[in-house]
N, C-alpha and C positions, 0 to 999 in steps of 0.2 A: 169263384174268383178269389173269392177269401185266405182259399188253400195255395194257390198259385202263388199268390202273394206274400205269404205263411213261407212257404220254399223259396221265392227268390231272397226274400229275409234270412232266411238260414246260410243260404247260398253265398250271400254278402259277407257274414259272419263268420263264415269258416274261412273265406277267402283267403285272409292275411296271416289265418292258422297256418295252411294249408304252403302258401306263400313261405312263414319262416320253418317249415319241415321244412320243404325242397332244398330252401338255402343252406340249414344245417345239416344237412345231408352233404349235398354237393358242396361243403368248406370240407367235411369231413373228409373227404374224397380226395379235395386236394391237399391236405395235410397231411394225409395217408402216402401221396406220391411227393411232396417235398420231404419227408423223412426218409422214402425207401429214397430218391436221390444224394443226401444227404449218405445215408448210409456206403449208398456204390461209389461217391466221391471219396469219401473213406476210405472205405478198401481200397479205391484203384492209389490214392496218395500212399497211402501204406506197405501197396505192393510195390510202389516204384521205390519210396525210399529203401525199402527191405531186400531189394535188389541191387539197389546199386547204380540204378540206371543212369547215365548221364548222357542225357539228353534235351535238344532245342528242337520247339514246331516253330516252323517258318509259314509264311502265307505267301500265296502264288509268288505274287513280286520280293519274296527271297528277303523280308521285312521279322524280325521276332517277334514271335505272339506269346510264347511263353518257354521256361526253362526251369530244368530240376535243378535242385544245389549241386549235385553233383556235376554236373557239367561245367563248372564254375573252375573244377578241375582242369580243365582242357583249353578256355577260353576265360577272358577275362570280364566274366559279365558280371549286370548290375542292374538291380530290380529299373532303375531310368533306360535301360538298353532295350526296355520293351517298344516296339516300333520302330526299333532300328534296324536299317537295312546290315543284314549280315556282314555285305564289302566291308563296312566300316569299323567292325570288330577287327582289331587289328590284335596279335599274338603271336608267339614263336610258331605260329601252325602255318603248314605251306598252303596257305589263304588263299592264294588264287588257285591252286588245284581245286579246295575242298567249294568255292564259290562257282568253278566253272561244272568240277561232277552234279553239283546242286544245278545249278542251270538248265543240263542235259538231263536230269532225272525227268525236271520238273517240265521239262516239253517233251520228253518219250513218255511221261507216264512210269516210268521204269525207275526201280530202284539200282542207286548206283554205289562202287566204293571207293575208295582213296586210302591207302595202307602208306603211313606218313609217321614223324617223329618229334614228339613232343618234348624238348628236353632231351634226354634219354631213351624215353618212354616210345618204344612201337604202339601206334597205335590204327588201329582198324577205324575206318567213319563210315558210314554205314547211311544212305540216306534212301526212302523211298516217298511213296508219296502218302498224304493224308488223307482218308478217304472217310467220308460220312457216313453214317447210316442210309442214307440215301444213295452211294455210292458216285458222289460227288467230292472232286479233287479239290482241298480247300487250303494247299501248301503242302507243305514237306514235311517229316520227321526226321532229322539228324544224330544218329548215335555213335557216339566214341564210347569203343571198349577196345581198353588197356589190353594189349597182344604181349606185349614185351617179352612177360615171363614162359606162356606157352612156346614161342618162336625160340626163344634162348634153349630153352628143356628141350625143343624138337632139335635143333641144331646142335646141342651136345650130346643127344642122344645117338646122333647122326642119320636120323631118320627122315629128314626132310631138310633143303637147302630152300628158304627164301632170297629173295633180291635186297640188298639195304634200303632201308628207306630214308629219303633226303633225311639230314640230321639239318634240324632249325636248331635255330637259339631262341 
């Protein structure tokens, strides 16, 4: 009985040892996975800005959730426009085109484009849709890139005729 007792005394005693392993283990673990995040948020901020990308995610109801600086280029946003319904961004861009392709992408499922005129500026917008890792639709992706100068070099080249695109102001 003695020895029984001897062991579950022991047993007792490692308990809370045994206890703080597990936990610094498993802190470890997640510290190990908030760094490797930390890191891929990195890179992916560093590939967009390093690209150039100018781009807005929208959520289903066509609302901002987030946007690069560059995109700032195109539209006239502002760190408080997050949550705002797109309609309401208003700019020299042919708005209701680029609100209603967004519409339609974002009930087909389908990415759509809008080849429109910023200023001077051709530009291509480019929207399709968001998808999870789960492969779940959770809003849109919208990209403007700048056509202008490619269109102009193909057209004095004379190797390709586009359509004008509405000139805004």
């Amino acid at each position: 009985m003695a020895t029984l007792s001897s062991a579950n005394d022991s047993m007792r005693a490692m308990a809370p040892t045994s206890l703080r392993l597990t936990k610094r283990l498993t802190n470890a673990a997640f510290d190990q996975e908030v760094s490797s995040l930390g890191a891929a948020k990195n890179d992916l901020s560093n590939f967009v800005q390093g690209a150039g990308l100018s781009v807005i995610v929208v959520t289903n109801d066509l609302r901002i959730l987030r946007f690069t600086e560059s995109a700032r280029a195109f539209l006239p946003l502002r760190p408080a426009d997050v949550g705002r319904p797109l309609s309401e961004i208003r700019s020299g861009v042919d708005h209701e085109r680029i609100v209603e392709c967004a519409r339609e992408a974002n009930k087909k499922l389908q990415a759509g484009e809008v080849l429109t005129k910023i200023g001077r500026t051709t530009v291509l917008v480019r929207m399709s849709p968001y998808r999870t890792e789960e492969n779940c639709i959770e809003g849109l992706v919208i990209a403007f890139v700048d056509v202008g100068a490619l269109i102009e070099s193909l057209r004095t080249a004379g190797i390709a005729e586009f359509p004008a695109a509405p000139v805004l102001d």
